[in-house]
KEKE-3310 file (N, C-alpha, C; in steps of 0.2 Angstrom, whole numbers, plus 5000, padded with zeros to 4 digits):
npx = (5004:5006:5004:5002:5012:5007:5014:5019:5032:5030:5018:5016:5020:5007:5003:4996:5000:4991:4978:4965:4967:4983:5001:5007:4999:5001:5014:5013:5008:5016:5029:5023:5021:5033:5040:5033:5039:5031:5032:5043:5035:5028:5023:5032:5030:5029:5020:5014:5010:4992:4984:4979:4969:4963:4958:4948:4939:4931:4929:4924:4930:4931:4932:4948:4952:4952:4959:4972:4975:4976:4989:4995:4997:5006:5003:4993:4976:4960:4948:4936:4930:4933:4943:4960:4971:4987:5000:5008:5000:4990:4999:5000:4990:4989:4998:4990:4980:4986:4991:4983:4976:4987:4987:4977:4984:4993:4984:4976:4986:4994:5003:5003:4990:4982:4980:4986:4984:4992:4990:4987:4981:4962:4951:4938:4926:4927:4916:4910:4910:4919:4929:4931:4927:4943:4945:4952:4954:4946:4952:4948:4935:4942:4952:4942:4936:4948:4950:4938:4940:4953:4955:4949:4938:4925:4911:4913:4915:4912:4916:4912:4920:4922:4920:4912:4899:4901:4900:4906:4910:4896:4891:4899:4892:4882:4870:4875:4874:4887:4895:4893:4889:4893:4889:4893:4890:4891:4875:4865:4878:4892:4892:4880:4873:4868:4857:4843:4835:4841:4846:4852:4849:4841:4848:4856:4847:4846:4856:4866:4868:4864:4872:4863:4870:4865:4873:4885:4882:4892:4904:4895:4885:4891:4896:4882:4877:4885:4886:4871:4866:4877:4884:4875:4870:4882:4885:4872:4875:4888:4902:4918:4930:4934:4934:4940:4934:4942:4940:4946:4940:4928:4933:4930:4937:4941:4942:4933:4920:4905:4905:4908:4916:4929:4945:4946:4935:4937:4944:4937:4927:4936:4942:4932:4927:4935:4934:4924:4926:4936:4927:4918:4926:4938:4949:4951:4955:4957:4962:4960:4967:4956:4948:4952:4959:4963:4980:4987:4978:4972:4986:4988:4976:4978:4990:4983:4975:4984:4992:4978:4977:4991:4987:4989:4986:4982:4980:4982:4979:4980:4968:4958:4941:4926:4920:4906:4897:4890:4880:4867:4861:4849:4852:4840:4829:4833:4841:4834:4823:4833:4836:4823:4820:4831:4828:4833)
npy = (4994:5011:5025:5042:5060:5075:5092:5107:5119:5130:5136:5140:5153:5162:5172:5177:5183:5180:5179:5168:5157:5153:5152:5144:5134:5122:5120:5113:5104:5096:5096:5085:5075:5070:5069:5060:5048:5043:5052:5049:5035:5038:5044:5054:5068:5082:5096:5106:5122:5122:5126:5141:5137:5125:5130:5140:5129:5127:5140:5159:5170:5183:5176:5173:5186:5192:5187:5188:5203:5207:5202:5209:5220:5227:5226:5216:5212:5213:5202:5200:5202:5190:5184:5187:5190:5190:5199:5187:5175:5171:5163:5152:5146:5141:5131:5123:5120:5112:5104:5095:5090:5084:5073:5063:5062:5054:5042:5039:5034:5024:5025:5027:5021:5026:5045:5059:5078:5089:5104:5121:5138:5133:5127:5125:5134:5143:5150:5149:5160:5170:5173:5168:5165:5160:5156:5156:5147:5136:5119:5109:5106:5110:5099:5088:5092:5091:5079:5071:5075:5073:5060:5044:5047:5047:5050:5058:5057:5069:5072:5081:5083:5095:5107:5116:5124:5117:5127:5133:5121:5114:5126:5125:5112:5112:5109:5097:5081:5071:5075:5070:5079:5078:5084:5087:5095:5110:5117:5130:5140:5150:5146:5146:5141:5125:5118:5104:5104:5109:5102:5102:5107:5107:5095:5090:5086:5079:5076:5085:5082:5086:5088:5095:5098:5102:5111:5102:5090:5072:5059:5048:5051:5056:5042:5036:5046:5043:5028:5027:5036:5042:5031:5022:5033:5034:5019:5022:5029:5026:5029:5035:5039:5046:5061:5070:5084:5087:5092:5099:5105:5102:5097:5095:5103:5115:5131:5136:5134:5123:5110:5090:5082:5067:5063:5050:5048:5056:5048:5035:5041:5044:5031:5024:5031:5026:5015:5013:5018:5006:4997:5003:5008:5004:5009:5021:5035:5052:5062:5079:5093:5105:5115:5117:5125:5121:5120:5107:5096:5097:5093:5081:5075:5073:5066:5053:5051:5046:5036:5026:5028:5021:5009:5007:5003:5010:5026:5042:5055:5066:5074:5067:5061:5073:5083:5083:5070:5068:5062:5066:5072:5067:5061:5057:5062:5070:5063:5054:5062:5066:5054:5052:5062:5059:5046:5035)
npz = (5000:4995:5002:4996:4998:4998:5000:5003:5005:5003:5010:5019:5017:5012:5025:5040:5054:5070:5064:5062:5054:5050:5047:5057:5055:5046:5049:5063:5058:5048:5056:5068:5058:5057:5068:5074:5067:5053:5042:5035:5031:5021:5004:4995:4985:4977:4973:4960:4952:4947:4932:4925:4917:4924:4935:4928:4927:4937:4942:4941:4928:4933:4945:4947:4942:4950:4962:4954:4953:4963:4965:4961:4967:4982:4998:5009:5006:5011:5008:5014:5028:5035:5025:5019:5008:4999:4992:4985:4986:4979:4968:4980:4981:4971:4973:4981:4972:4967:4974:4977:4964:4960:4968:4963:4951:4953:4958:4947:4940:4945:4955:4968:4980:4988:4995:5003:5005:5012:5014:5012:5008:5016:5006:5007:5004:4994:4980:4967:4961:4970:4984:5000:5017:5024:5013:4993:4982:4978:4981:4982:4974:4962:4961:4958:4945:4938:4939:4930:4920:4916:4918:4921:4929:4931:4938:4955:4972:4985:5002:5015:5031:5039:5049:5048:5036:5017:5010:4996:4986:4989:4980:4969:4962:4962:4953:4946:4940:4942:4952:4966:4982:4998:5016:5033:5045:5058:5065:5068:5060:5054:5037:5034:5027:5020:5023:5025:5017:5005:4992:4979:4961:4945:4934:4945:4954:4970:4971:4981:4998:5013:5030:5044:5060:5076:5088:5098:5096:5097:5093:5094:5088:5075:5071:5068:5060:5048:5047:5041:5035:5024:5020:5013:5006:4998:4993:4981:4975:4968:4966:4956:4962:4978:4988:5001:5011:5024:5041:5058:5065:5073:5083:5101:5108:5100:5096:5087:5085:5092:5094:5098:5095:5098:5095:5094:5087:5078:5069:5069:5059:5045:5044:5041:5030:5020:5020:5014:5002:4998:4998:4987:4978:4972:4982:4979:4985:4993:5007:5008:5018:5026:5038:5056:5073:5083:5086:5091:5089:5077:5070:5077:5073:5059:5059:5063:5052:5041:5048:5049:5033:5029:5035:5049:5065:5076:5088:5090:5104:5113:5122:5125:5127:5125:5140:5138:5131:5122:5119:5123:5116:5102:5087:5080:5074:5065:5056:5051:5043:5033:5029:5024:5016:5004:4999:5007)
capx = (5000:5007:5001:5005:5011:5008:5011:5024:5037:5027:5011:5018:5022:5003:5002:4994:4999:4985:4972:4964:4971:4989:5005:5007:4992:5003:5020:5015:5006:5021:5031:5022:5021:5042:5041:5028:5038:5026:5036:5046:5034:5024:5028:5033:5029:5031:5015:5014:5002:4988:4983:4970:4962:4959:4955:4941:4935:4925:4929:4924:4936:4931:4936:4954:4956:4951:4966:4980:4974:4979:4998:5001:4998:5014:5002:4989:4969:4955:4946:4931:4929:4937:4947:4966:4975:4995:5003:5011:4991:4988:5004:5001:4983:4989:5000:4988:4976:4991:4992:4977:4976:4993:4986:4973:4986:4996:4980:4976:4992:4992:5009:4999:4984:4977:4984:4985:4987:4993:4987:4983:4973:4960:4946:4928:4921:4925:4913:4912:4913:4922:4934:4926:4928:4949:4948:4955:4952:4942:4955:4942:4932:4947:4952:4937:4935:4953:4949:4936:4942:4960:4956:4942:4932:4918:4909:4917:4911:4915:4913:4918:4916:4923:4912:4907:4897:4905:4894:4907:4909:4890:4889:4899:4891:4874:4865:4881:4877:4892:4899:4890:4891:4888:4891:4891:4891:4888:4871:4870:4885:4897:4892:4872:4869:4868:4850:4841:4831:4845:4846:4854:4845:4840:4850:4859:4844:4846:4865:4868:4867:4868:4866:4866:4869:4864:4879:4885:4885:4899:4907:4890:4880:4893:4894:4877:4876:4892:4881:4864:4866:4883:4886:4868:4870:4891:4882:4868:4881:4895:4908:4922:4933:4931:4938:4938:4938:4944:4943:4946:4937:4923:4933:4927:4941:4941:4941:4929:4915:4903:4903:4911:4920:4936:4950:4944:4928:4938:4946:4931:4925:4943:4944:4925:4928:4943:4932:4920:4932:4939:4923:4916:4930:4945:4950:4953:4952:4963:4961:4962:4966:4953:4950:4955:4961:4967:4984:4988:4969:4976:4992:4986:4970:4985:4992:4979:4973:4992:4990:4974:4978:4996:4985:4991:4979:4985:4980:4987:4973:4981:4965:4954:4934:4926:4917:4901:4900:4887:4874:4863:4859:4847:4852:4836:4824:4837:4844:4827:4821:4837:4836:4816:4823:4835:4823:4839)
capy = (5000:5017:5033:5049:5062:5081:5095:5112:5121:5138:5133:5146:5160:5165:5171:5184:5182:5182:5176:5160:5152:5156:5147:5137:5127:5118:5120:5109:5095:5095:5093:5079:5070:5070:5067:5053:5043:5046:5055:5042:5029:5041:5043:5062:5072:5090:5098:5109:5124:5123:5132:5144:5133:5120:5137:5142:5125:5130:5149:5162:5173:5188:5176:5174:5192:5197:5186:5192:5209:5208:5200:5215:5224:5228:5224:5213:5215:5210:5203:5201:5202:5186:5183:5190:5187:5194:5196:5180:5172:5163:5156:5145:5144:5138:5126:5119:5115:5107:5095:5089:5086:5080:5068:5061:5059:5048:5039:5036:5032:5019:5026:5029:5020:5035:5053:5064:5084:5095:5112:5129:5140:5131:5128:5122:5141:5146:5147:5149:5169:5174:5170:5169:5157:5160:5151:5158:5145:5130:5115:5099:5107:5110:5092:5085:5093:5088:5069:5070:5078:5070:5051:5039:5046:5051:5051:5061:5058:5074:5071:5087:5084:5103:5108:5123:5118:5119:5130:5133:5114:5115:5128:5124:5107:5111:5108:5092:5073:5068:5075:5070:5083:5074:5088:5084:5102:5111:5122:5136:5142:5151:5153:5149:5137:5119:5115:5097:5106:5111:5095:5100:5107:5102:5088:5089:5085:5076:5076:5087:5079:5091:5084:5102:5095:5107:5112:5099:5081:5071:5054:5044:5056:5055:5035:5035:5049:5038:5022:5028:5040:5042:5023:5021:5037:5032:5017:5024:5036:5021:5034:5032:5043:5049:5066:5071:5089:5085:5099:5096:5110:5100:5093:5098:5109:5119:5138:5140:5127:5120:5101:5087:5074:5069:5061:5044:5048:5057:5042:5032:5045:5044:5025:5025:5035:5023:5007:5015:5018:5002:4993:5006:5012:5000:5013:5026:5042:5058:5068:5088:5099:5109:5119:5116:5129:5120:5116:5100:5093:5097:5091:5073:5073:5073:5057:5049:5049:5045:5030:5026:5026:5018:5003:5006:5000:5013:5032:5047:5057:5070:5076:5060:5063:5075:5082:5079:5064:5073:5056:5067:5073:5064:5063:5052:5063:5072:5058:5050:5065:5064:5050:5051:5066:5056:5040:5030)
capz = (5000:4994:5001:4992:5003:4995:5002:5001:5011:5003:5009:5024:5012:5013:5030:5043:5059:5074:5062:5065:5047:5049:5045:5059:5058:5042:5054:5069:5056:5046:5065:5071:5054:5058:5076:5074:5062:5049:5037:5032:5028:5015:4998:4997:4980:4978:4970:4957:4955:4944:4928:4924:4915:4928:4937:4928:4924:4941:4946:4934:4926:4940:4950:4944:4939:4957:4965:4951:4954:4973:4966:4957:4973:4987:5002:5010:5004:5016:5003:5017:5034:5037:5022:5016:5002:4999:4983:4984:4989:4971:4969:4985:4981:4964:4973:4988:4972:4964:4978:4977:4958:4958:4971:4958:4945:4955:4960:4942:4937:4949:4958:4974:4982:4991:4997:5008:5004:5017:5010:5015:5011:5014:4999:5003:5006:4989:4977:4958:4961:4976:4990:5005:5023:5023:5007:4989:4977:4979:4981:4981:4968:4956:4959:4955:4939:4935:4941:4927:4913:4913:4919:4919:4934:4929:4945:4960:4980:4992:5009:5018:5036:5040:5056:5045:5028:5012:5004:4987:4984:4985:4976:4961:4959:4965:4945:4944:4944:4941:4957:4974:4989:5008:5023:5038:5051:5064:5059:5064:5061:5045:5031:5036:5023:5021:5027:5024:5007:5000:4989:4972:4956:4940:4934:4950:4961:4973:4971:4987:5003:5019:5038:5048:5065:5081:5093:5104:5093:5096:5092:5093:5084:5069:5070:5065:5051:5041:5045:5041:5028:5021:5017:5009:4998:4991:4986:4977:4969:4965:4963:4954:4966:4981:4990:5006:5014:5031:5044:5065:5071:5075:5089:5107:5110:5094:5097:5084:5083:5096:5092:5104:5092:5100:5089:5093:5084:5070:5067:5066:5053:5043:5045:5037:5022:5019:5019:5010:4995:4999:4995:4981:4970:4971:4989:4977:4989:4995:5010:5007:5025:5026:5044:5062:5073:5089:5083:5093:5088:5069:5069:5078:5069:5052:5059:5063:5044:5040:5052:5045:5027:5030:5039:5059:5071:5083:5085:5096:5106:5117:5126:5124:5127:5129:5146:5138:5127:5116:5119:5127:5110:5099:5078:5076:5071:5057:5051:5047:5039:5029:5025:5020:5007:4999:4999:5008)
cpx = (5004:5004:5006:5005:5012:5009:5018:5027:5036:5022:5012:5020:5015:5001:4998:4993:4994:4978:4972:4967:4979:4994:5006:5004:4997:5009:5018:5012:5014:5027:5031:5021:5029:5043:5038:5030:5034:5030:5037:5042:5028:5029:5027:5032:5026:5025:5016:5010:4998:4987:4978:4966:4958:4956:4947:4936:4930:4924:4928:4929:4935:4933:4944:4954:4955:4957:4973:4978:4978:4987:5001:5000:5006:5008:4995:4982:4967:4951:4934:4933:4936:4942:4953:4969:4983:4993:5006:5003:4990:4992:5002:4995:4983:4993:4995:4982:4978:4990:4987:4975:4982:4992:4981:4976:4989:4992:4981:4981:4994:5002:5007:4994:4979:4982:4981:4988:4986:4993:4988:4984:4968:4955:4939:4924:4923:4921:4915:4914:4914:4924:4930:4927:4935:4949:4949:4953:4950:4946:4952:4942:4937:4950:4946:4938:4941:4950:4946:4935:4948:4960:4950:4936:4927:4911:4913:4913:4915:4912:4917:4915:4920:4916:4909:4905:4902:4903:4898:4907:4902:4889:4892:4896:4884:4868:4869:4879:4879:4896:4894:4895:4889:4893:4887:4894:4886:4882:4868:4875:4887:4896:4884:4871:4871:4863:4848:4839:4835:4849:4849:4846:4846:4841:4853:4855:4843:4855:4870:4866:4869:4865:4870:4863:4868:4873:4880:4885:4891:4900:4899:4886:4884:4895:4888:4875:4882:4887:4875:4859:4873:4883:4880:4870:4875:4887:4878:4872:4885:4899:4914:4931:4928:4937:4935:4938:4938:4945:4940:4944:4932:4923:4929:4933:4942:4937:4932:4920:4912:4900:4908:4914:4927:4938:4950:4939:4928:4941:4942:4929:4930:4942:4936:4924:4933:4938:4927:4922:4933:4933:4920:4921:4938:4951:4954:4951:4956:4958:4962:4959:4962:4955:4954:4960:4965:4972:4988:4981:4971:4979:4991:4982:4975:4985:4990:4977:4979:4991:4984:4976:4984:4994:4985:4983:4978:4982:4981:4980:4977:4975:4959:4948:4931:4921:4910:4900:4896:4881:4868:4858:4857:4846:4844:4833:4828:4838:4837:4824:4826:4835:4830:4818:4824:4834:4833:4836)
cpy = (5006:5024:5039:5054:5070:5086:5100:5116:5128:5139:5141:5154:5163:5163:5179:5182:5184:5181:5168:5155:5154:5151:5141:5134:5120:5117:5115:5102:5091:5091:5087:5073:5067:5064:5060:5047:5041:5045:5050:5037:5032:5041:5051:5064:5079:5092:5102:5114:5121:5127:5136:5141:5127:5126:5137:5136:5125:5136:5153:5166:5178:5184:5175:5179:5194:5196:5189:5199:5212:5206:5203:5220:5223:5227:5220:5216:5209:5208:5203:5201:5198:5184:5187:5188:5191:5193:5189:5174:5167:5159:5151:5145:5139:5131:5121:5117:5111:5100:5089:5085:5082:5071:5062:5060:5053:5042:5034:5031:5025:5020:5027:5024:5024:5037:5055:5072:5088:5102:5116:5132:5135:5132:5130:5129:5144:5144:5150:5155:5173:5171:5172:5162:5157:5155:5155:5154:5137:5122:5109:5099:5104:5102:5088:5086:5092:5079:5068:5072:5075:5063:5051:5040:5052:5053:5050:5061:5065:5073:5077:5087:5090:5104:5114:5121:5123:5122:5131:5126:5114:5120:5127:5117:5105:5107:5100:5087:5071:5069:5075:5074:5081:5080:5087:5092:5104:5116:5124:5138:5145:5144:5153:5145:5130:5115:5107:5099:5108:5103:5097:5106:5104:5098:5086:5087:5080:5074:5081:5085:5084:5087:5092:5098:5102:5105:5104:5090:5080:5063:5049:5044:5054:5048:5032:5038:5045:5030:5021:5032:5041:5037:5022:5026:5035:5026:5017:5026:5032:5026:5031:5033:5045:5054:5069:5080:5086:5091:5096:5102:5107:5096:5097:5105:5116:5126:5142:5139:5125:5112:5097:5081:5075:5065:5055:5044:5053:5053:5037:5035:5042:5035:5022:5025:5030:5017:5007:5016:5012:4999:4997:5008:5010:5006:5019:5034:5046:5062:5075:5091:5104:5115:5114:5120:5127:5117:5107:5095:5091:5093:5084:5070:5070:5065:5055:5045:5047:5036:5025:5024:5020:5008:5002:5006:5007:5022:5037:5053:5062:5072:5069:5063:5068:5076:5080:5075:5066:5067:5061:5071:5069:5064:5061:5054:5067:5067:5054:5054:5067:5058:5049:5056:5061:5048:5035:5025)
cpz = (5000:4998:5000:4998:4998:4999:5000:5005:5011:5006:5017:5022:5015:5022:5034:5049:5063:5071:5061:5060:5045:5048:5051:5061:5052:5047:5059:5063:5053:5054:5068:5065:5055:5063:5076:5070:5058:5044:5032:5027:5022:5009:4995:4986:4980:4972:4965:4957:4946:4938:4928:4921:4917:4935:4936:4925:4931:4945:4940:4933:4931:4944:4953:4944:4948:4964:4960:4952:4960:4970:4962:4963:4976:4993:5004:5007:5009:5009:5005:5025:5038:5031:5019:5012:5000:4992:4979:4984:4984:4968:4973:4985:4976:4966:4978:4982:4968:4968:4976:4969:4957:4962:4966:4952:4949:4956:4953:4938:4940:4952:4965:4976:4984:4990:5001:5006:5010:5015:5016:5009:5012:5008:4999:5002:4999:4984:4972:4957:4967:4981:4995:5012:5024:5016:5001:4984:4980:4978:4977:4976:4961:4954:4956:4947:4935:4933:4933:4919:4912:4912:4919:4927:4932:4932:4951:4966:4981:4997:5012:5026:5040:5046:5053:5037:5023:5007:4995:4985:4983:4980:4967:4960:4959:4959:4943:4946:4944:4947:4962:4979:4995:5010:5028:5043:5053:5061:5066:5065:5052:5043:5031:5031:5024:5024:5023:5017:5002:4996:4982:4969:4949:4940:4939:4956:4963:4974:4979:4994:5010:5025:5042:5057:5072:5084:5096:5103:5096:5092:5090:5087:5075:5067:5063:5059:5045:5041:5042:5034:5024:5017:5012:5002:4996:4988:4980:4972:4965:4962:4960:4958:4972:4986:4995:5010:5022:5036:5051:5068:5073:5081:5095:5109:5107:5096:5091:5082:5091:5096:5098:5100:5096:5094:5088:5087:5076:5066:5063:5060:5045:5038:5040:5029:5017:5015:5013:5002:4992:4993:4987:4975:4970:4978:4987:4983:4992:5001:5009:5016:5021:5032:5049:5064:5080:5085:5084:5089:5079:5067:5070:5075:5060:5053:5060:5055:5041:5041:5046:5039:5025:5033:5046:5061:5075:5083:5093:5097:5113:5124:5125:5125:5130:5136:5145:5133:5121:5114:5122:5120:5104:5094:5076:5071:5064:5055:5048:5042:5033:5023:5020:5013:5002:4997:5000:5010)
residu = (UNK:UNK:UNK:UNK:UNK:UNK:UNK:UNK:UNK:UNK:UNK:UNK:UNK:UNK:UNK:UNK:UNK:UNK:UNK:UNK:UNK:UNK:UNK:UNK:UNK:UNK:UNK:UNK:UNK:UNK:UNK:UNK:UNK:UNK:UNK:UNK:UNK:UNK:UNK:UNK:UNK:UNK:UNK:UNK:UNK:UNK:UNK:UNK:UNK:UNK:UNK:UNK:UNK:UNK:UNK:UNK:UNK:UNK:UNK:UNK:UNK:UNK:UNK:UNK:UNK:UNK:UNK:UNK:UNK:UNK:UNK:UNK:UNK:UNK:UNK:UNK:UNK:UNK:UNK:UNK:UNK:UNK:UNK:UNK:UNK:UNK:UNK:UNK:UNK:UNK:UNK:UNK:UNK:UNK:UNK:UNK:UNK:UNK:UNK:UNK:UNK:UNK:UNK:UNK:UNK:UNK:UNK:UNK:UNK:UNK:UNK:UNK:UNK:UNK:UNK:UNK:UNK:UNK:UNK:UNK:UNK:UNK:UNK:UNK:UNK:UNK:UNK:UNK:UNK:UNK:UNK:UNK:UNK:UNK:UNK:UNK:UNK:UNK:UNK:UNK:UNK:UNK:UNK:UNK:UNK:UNK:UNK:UNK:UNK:UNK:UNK:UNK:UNK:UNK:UNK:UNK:UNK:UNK:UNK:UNK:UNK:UNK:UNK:UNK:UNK:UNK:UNK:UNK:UNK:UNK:UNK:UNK:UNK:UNK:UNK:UNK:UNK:UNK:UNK:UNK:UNK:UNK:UNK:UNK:UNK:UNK:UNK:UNK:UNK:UNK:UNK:UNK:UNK:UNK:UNK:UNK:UNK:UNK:UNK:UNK:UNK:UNK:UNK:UNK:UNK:UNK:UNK:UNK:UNK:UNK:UNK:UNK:UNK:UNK:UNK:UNK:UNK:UNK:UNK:UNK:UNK:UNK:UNK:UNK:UNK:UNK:UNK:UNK:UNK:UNK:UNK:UNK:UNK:UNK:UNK:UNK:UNK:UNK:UNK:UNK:UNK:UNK:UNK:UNK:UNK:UNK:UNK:UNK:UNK:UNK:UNK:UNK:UNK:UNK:UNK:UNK:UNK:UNK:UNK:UNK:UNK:UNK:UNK:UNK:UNK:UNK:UNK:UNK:UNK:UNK:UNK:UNK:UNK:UNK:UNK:UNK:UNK:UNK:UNK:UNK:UNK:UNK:UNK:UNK:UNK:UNK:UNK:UNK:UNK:UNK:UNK:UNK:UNK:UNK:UNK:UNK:UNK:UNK:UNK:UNK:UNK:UNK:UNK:UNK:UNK:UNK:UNK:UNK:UNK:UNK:UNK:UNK:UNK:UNK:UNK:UNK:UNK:UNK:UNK:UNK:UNK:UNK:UNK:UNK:UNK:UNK:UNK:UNK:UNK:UNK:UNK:UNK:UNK:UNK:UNK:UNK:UNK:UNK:UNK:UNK:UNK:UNK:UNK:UNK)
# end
């Protein structure tokens, strides 16, 4: 078993100290991939960026011209509230969504089994026209539309269990059956979409899958939605790929999020997504970092999925469960009226 390991020693370039997406959320993963003997047993390839034309195979040209614009600048732009972009911004946007295409040639190419891409910025929050959520260009997205213009997948999973929804991945493939959207977060919460009814259009309907879970889920609670509804709808779909945005703010500790999975319980998730490949698409499938803002929660949550892909039994848990286990909350009645939507 191979796993591909992506990721860039510029990926730190785009930085803003004291904001929640800064460089050393990729500096301690990197770290403990070292420390944890890790490193080593991956199989290391150095990314590329991206071109415009795998660009705007899902961003509009305003939304290209609106990052080269900023990299003819001399200083930082707020591009919202929460988002900043340098002059260097689309270089290492163009490499973090290198990684993840480059992940997908290897897969194809059959020099990999899986992958793992260590990114930043991250992606899911951008849509077809505008950066938005500390993201710049749509990482996942862009892979996908690789996946399926260059090789033989011609149906793409995303599973983005990011504790905040991925509304641009929905967004660009909202009207798309060829690419299934499952999310799984916290509601309410940024960016305020991702309800049960938002199902897709046109030919796309029924191709978006949202579970908006209240505050306060944990580990139980996300058992159930991968065995309940996840598993049902990848088979319906029979993908031929499958891609994950992965983000560890949803643990209980995470500064920005009020969820309770701990890192046992993102492992289970991880270790899921993996069998589910396994059995559906020959165990074709890549993680993409997403969020996660505590950086020990990050960096552990990293090699867990490491471990994981690699086979290890074993997984590393700093702050183990938390103080409330999140059983006190009952998925039934979402998950059944999910599941009623999407006739599972």
């Amino acid at each position: 078993m191979t796993t591909a390991y992506l990721t860039h020693s510029r990926f730190t370039e785009h930085d803003f100290p004291g904001h929640p997406e800064h460089a050393g959320r990729i500096h301690t993963v990197w770290e403990q991939m070292v420390a944890q003997g890790l490193a080593d047993q991956l199989s290391h390839v150095e990314p590329s960026q991206v071109t415009n034309e795998q660009i705007l195979a899902v961003h509009s040209p305003a939304h290209l011209e609106r990052l080269t614009n900023i990299s003819h600048q001399e200083r930082m732009v707020r591009i919202d509230a929460d988002t900043y972009a340098l002059p260097v911004s689309l270089e290492i946007a163009r490499l973090a969504a290198g990684a993840v295409t480059g992940s997908i040639d290897l897969i194809a190419d059959k020099r990999a089994d899986n992958a793992l891409a260590v990114v930043r910025p991250p992606g899911h929050h951008a849509t077809a026209d505008w950066q938005m959520g500390f993201c710049l260009l749509n990482n996942i997205a862009i892979a996908a539309r690789h996946a399926q213009a260059q090789h033989d997948f011609e149906k793409v999973l995303i599973i983005d269990y990011d504790v905040h929804h991925g509304n641009g991945s929905q967004d660009i493939f909202y009207a798309d059956p060829s690419v299934m959207f499952i999310s799984i977060h916290q509601s309410p919460l940024y960016p305020g979409s991702g309800g049960l009814s938002e199902t897709g259009a046109g030919a796309g309907k029924g191709y978006t899958l949202n579970v908006p879970l209240a505050g306060g889920h944990g580990d139980a609670t996300y058992e159930r939605v991968l065995a309940e509804i996840v598993w049902p709808a990848a088979e319906q779909f029979a993908p031929d790929l499958i891609l994950i945005s992965a983000g560890f703010d949803a643990h209980w500790v995470d500064p920005l999020a009020g969820m309770q999975l701990s890192l046992a319980g993102y492992d289970h998730l991880a270790r899921e997504c993996l069998q589910i490949a396994e059995a559906l698409c020959g165990g074709r499938i890549v993680f993409v970092m997403e969020g996660g803002y505590d950086l020990k929660v990050l960096a552990q949550g990293w090699c867990n999925i490491a471990r994981a892909l690699l086979g290890g039994e074993t997984i590393g848990d700093p702050y183990g469960a938390p103080p409330s286990s999140g059983q006190d909350h009952d998925p039934s009645p979402l998950i059944e009226r999910a599941r009623r939507i999407h006739k599972l």
